[in-house]
C-alpha positions in Angstrom: -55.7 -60.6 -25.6 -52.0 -62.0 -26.3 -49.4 -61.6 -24.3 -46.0 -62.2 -25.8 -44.2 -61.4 -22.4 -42.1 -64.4 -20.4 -42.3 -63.6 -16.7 -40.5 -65.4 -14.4 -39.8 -65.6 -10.7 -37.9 -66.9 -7.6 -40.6 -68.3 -5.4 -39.8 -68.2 -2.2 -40.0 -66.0 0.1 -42.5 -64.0 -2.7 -44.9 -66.7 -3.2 -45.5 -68.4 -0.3 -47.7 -71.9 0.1 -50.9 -72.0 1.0 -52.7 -75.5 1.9 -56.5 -75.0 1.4 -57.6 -77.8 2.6 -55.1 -78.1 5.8 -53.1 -81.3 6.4 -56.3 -83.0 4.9 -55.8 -85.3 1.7 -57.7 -88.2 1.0 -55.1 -89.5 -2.0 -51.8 -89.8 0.4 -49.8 -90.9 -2.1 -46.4 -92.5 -1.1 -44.6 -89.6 -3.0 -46.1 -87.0 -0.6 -48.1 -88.4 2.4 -49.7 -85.3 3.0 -45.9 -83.8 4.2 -45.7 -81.0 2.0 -49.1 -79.9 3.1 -48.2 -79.7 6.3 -45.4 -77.2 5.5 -47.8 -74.9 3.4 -50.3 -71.8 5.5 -53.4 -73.3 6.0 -57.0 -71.3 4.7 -59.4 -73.7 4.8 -62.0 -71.0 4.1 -62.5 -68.4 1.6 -62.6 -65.4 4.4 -59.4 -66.9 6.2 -57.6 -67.0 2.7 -58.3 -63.2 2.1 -57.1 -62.6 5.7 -54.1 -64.4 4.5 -53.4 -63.4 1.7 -53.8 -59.7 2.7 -51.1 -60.0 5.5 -49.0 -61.7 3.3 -49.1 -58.8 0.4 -48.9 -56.7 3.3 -45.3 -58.2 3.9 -43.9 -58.2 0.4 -45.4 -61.3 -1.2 -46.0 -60.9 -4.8 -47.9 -63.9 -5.8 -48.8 -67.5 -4.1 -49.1 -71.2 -5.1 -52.7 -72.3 -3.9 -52.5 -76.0 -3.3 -53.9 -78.7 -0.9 -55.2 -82.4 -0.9 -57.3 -84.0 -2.9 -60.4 -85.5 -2.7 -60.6 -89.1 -3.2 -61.6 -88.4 -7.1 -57.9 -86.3 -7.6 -60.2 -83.1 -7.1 -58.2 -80.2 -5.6 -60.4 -80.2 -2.0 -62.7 -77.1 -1.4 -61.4 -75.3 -4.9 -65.0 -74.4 -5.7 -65.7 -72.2 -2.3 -63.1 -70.6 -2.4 -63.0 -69.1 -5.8 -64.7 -66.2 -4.9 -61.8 -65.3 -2.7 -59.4 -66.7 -5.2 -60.8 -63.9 -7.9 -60.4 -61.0 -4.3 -56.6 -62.5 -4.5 -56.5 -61.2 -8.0 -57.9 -58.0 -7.5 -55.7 -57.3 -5.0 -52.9 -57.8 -7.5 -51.3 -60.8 -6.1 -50.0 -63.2 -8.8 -51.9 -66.9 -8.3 -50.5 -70.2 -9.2 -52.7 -72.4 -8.5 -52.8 -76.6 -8.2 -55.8 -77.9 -9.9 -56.4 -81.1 -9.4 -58.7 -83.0 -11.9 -60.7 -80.4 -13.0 -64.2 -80.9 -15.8 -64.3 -77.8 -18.4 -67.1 -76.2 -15.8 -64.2 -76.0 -13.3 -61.4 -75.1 -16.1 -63.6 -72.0 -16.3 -64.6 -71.0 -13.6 -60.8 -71.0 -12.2 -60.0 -68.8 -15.6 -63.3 -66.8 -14.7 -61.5 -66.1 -10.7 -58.1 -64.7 -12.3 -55.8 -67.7 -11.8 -52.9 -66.7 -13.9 -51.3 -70.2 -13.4 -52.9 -73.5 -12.9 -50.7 -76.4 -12.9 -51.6 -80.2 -12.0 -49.1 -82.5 -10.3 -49.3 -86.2 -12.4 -47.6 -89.2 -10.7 -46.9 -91.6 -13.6 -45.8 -94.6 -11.4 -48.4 -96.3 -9.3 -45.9 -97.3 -6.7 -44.7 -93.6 -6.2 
């Protein structure tokens, strides 16, 4: 189904951060080292995610940006547990932006198949930054 509707929204405090992989990144690039992670909520599991997220909705958010580190391949760190509580996020209506990471077409689908409605990918085009 198209959609021919532009949506867009002030993030905070609606869409709050949520690290799910903690502080933990094996990349620490020089741009980040691992400090926006350690501004973000943490749910490093899919049950403490839904807990979250739940309270969260509970308070007003409309949506959140799922990010954390990477592994040391670029893969977004414990993205393929917690898709069955990414696709319970959607179900409860929350909006979901989520950071990818390097992701095969298996993963590309299987974050479509969980109800991601935004999955964006952070590219650092300067090997010093």
């Amino acid at each position: 189904m198209r959609q021919d509707t532009f949506r867009a929204y002030y993030v905070w405090p609606d869409f709050p951060s949520i690290s799910m992989s903690g502080e933990a990144c094996a990349l620490d690039c020089l741009h980040c080292g691992r400090t926006y992670l350690a501004d973000m909520e943490p749910a490093t599991g899919p049950d403490m995610l839904v807990e979250l997220c739940t309270e969260l909705k509970r308070n007003g958010a409309r949506g959140v940006l799922l990010s954390g580190g990477c592994d040391a391949h670029g893969g977004m760190m414990n993205l393929r547990k917690m898709l069955p509580a990414i696709r319970e996020l959607h179900d409860m209506d929350l909006i979901i932006k989520l950071h990818t990471g390097f992701v095969d077409e298996k993963m590309a689908r299987a974050i479509a198949n969980a109800g991601v409605d935004i999955a964006s990918m952070e590219m650092v085009g300067d090997s010093k930054q």
